[in-house]
Each structure stands twice: as C-alpha cells, then as structure tokens.
N, C-alpha and C positions, 0 to 999 in steps of 0.2 A: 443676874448681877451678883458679883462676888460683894460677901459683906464685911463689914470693915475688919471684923478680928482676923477671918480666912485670908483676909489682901494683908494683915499687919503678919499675917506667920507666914505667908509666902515670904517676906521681904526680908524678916530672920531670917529662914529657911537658904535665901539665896545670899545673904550677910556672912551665913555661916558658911555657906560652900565657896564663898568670896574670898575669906579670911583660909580656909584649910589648905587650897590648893596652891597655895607662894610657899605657906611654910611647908608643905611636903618638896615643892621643887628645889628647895635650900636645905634640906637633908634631913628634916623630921620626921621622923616612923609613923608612917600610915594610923597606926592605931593610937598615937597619944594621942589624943581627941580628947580635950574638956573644954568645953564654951560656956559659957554665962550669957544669957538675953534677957535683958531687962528695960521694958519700958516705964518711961516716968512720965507722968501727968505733969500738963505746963509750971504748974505752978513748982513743981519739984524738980525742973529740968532748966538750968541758969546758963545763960550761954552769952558772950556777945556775938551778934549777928554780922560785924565785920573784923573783926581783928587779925592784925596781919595782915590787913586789906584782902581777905579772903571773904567771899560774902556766904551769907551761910542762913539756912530758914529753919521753921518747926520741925521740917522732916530729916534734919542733922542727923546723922547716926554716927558714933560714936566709937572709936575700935580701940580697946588698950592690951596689948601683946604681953603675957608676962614670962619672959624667959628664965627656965631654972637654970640650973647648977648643971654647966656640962654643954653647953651652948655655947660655940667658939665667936668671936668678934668676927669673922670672916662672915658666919650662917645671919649674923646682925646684918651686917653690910650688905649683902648679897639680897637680903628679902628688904632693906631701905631703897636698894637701886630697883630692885623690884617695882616696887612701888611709884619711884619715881617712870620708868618708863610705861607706866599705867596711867600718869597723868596723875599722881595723888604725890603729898605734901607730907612725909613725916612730920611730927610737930617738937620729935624729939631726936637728936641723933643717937646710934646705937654706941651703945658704952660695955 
C-alpha cells in the first residue's frame, strides 16, 4: 500500500507534468521549468465548495500560471482554449 505522502507526491509529480506539457505545446522552451507545490492544511486552505456552480472538495488542487514579459496574448489564448477542450474552466481570462 502506498502511503499517504508517496500518493500526495505522485499527484504533484503528475500536476506538474499536467500543467508543463500545454504551455510547451503553446510555444514555451522546453527548459523554462519553475513550479511551486505547496500543500496547506485545512485549516490554511479557504475555498468555497460551490461557487460558480462548480462543485469542488478537499482534494481541490489549485493552478496559478504566471506569465512574464515576452508572452504574446495569442500563447495566453491558445493554452485558455487548451484547457477549455480538456474539459477545465479558466477562472480568469487571459489579458
């Protein structure tokens, strides 16, 4: 039986290869790679569970994109539609 930290860094592990492989196909160099994974304890993790009429549990995970300087509106667009045809919900449009 896998225990719980080994099953919580698998689920990073596969978060993070979730999130690299859209922005490589929208035209981000292989190598800019920096992620941040941070889990929070319930009490430090505030969420409402339906908003948006989106239902949502403890096992939320969390993604915020942050694009520098030199990222055209089109590579925004193109990794939002992304997402949409993966069945996910931006929560923000790209700007």
């Amino acid at each position: 039986m896998i225990c719980a930290k080994a099953s919580r860094l698998l689920i990073a592990r596969r978060s993070a290869a979730s999130v690299r492989e859209p922005l490589v196909s929208v035209g981000v160099p292989k190598d800019d790679r920096f992620q941040v994974i941070a889990e929070h304890d319930a009490e430090n993790f505030v969420f409402d569970p339906s908003y948006l009429d989106l239902r949502r549990t403890e096992d939320l995970v969390i993604i915020q994109i942050i694009w520098n300087e030199g990222r055209t509106v089109e590579q925004k667009k193109a990794l939002s539609q992304g997402d949409r045809r993966r069945g996910r919900q931006p929560t923000q449009s790209p700007s």
